[in-house]
N, C-alpha and C positions, 0 to 999 in steps of 0.2 A: 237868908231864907225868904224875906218877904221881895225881894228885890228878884228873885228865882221864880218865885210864884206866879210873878206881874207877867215877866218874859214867854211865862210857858202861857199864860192865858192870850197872849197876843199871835204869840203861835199858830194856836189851834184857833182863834178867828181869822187869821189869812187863812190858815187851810180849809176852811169853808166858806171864805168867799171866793176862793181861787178854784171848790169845786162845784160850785152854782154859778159862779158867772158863766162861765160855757154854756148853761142851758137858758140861761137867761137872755145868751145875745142871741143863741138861735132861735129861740122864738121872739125876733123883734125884727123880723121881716114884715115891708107894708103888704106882701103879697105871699099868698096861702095857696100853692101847688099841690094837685092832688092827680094820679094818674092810675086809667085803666085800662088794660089789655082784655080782647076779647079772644075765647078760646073758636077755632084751635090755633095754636101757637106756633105758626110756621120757622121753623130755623133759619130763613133767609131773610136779613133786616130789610132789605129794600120794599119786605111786605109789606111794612109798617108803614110805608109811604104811600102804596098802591091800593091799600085796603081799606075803602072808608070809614071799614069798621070796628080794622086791627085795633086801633089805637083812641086814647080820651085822655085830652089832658085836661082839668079844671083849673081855669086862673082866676084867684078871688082876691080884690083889691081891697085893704082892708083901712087906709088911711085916709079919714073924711078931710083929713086937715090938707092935701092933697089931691083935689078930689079923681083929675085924670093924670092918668101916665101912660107911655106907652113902651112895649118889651121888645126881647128877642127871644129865644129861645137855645138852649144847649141842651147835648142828652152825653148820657153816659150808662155803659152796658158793663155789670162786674157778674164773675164768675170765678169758677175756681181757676185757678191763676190765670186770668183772661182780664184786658179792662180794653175796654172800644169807649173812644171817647171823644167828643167834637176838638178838633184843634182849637186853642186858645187863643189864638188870633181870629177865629174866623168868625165874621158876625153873619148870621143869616138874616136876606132880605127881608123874611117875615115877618114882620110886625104887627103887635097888637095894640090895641087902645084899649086900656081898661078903664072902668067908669068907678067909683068909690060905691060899694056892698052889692053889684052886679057880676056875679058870676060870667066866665069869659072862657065858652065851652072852643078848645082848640083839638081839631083831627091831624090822624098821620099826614093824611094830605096834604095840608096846608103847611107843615114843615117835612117835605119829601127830600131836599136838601141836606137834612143832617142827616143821614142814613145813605148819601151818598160818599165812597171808600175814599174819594179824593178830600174829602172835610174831615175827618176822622185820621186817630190816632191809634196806634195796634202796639198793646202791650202783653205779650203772652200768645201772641197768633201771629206770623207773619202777613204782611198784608200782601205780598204773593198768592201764599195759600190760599188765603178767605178768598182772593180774586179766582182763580183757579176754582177754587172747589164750589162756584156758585155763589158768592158773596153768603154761604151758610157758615153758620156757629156750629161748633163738637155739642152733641148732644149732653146734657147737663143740666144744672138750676141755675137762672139767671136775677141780678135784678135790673130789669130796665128804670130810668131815673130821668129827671127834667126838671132844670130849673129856671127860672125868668131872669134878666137881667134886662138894665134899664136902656133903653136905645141911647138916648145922650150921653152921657156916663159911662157905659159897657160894666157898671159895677152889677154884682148880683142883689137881687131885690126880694127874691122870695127862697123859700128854702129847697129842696133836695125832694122832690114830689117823686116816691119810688113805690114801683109793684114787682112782686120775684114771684115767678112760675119756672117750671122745669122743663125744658126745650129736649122731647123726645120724639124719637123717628116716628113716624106714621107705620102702624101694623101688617105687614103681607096677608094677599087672600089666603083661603084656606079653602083646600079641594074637598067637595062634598062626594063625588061621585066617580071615578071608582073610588071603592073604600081602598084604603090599606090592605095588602092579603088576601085582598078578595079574589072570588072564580067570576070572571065575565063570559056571559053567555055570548056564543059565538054565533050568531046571523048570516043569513041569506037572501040577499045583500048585504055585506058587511054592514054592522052600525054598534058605534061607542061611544053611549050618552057623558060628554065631561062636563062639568059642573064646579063652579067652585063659587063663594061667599066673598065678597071684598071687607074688608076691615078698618080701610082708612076713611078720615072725615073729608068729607067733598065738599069742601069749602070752593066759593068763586073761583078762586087764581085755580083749582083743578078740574072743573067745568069744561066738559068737553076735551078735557088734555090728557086722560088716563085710558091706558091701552093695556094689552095683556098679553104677553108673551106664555105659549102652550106650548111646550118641549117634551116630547117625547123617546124613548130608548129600550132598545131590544137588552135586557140582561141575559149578558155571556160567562161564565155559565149560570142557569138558573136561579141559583145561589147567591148570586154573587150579590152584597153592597148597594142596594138602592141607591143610597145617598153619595159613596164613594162612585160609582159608576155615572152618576151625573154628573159630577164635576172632572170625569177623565173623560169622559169619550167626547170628540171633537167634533161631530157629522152626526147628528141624531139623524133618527127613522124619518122622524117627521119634526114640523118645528115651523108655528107662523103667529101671526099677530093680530087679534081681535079686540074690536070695543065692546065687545057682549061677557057677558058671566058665566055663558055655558060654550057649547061647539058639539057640533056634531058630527062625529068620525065617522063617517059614509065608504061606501066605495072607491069613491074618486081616491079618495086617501091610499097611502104605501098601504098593502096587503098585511092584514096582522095573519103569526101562523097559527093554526090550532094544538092548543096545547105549551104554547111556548110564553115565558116571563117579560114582562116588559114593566118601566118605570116612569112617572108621570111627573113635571112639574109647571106653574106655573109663574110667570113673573109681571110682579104690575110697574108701569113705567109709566114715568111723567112727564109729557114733552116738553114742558114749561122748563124742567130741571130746580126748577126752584124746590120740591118736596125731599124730601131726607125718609128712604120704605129703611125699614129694619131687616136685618139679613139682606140686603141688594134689593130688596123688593119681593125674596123668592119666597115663594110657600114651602110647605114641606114636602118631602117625597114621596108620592105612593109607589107600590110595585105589588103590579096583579097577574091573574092570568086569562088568557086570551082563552075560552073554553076550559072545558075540564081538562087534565093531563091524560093523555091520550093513553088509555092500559095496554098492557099485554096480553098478547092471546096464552091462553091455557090450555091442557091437555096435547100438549105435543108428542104424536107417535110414528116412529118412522116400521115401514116394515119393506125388506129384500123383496124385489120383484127378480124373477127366473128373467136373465138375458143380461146381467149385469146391471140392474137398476133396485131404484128405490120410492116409495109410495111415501111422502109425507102427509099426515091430516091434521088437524084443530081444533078446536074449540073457537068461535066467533063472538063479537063485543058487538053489543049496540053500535057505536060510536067511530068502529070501523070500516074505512070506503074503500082500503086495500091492503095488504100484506107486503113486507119483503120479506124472502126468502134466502137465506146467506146458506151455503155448504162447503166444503173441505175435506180432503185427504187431510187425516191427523196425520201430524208434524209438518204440513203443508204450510207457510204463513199466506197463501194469497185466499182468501174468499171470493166466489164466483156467487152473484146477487142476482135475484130475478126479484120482479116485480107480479103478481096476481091479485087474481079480485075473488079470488071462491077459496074455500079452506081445506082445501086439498092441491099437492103438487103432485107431479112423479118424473123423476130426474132418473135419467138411463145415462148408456155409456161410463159407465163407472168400473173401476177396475177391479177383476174379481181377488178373491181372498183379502181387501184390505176394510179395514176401520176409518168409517167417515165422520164428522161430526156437521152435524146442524143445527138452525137457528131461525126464527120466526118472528117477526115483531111488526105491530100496525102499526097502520096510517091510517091518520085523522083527519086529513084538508089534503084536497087538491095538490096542494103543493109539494 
């Protein structure tokens, strides 16, 4: 029993020293890495390099007995099931001399090198793709990592200095003007105030490089799918490219009709290609109408005129600048159309003893 005893009490001291030395030898690094990312957090790692601001890494030498050394640096990027990570053989030029209780403030810049796709390892990403698609990361939470290792030696000296942020797309603008639904007043001279809010952060690398694609489309029928009709029809109405946040649809512009539905989007684009917009960059769709919907005339009266004819009259609308006129022999299928401008017709030669029928409806634009 006592010989049992001894065994189990030796036991359970290896398993407490076997589960404190792991934290014991990590913290017995001469050098204290600490790293910070500054927002916003672009998806493309070569920002890291180009951005004097993206990136901080703090290197704190902590071994008097030692007083200088000097480093290199490694990085490594984990995510969910992703890991970028400097190849193991490769030692970067950069080197630092650290002094003993001097802080040793290092930027992306100065190691722009590791962030380059040819130093780096791609576990979970093919490095095709990432080259392809921009040298950017799938939107997600990352943690970016960095640690020191000694230049003579290539051993590591300091520990795993990591910040994790969440790498998400930049926001699409959002159209203010026309609203959704809405009735736009129809002009002479045409004019169609569009307006829209941008959403993403205009950090340096997008200074000067953000432009705005303005799409517009006639909905056939009325009815129909804003959003389905935007991404089918091939040839919009209209459709160009600006650095401003609004535009003014003038005359020069394709003729809008009065009365008829049309759908609006915008799209923001980066020339850099380095940005990642959410939905492609696009806003969402509005669909408005180009003036009021054009009414029908009311009180329609036909009455026989002596000689084979007939007298049609109307009732007239604010808002209409002319009439067609459609008639027919019933059981006829062809309708015979006139065009006027006053609210009365009278249509002769018509063949006596038979049943005609007619029909009336305005016109509200020119066209």
């Amino acid at each position: 029993m006592k010989l049992f005893f001894i065994h189990v009490k030796w036991a359970v001291l290896a398993f407490l020293l076997l589960a404190v030395m792991p934290h014991a030898i990590a913290q017995n690094y001469p050098v204290q890495a600490t790293v910070a990312l500054n927002p916003p957090y672009s998806p493309r790692l070569p920002t890291l390099g180009t951005e004097a601001q993206a990136l901080t890494i703090q290197l704190l030498h902590k071994d008097f007995a030692t007083p200088a050394t000097s480093v290199y640096l490694q990085f490594k990027l984990e995510g969910a099931g992703i890991t970028i990570e400097t190849v193991s053989t490769y030692k970067s030029p950069a080197a630092f001399a650290l002094t003993a209780g001097i802080p040793q403030s290092v930027s992306g810049t100065d190691i722009a090198d590791l962030f380059d796709a040819n130093n780096l390892n791609f576990l979970g990403i093919a490095k095709n793709a990432y080259l392809s698609g921009g040298q950017k990361i799938p939107q997600g939470i990352y943690r970016f990592s960095f640690r020191a290792l000694d230049q003579s030696t290539g051993l590591p000296v300091s520990n795993w200095g990591s910040f994790s942020t969440s790498i998400f797309g930049q926001r699409p603008p959002i159209i203010n003007t026309p609203a959704d639904g809405s009735e736009q007043t129809a002009q002479d001279p045409q004019f169609l105030n569009i307006q829209f809010t941008p959403r993403h952060t205009n950090y340096p690398a997008l200074l000067g490089n953000v432009r705005y694609k303005i799409r517009l489309i006639e909905l056939q029928p009325a009815n129909r799918n804003a959003n389905e009709a935007m991404q089918s029809v091939q040839v919009p109405l209209f459709e160009t490219i600006t650095d401003q946040t609004f535009y003014h649809y003038g005359a020069s512009e394709p003729q809008l009709v009065f009365g008829r539905s049309y759908a609006l989007m915008v799209q923001v684009l980066d020339a850099t290609g380095a940005e990642q917009f959410e939905n492609n960059g696009n806003s969402q769709v509005v669909a408005f109408v180009y003036g009021s919907k054009c009414p029908s005339p009311t009180g329609l009266v036909a009455n026989p005129q002596a000689g084979a004819g007939a007298t049609l009259s109307w009732d007239a609308q604010d808002m209409h600048r002319a009439y067609g006129v459609s008639y027919r022999k019933k059981g006829s299928w062809a309708w015979q159309e006139q065009m006027v401008f006053g609210t009365g017709f009278t249509i002769s030669n018509l063949q006596p003893a038979s049943i005609y029928e007619f029909k009336v409806w305005g016109i509200c634009a020119e066209s």
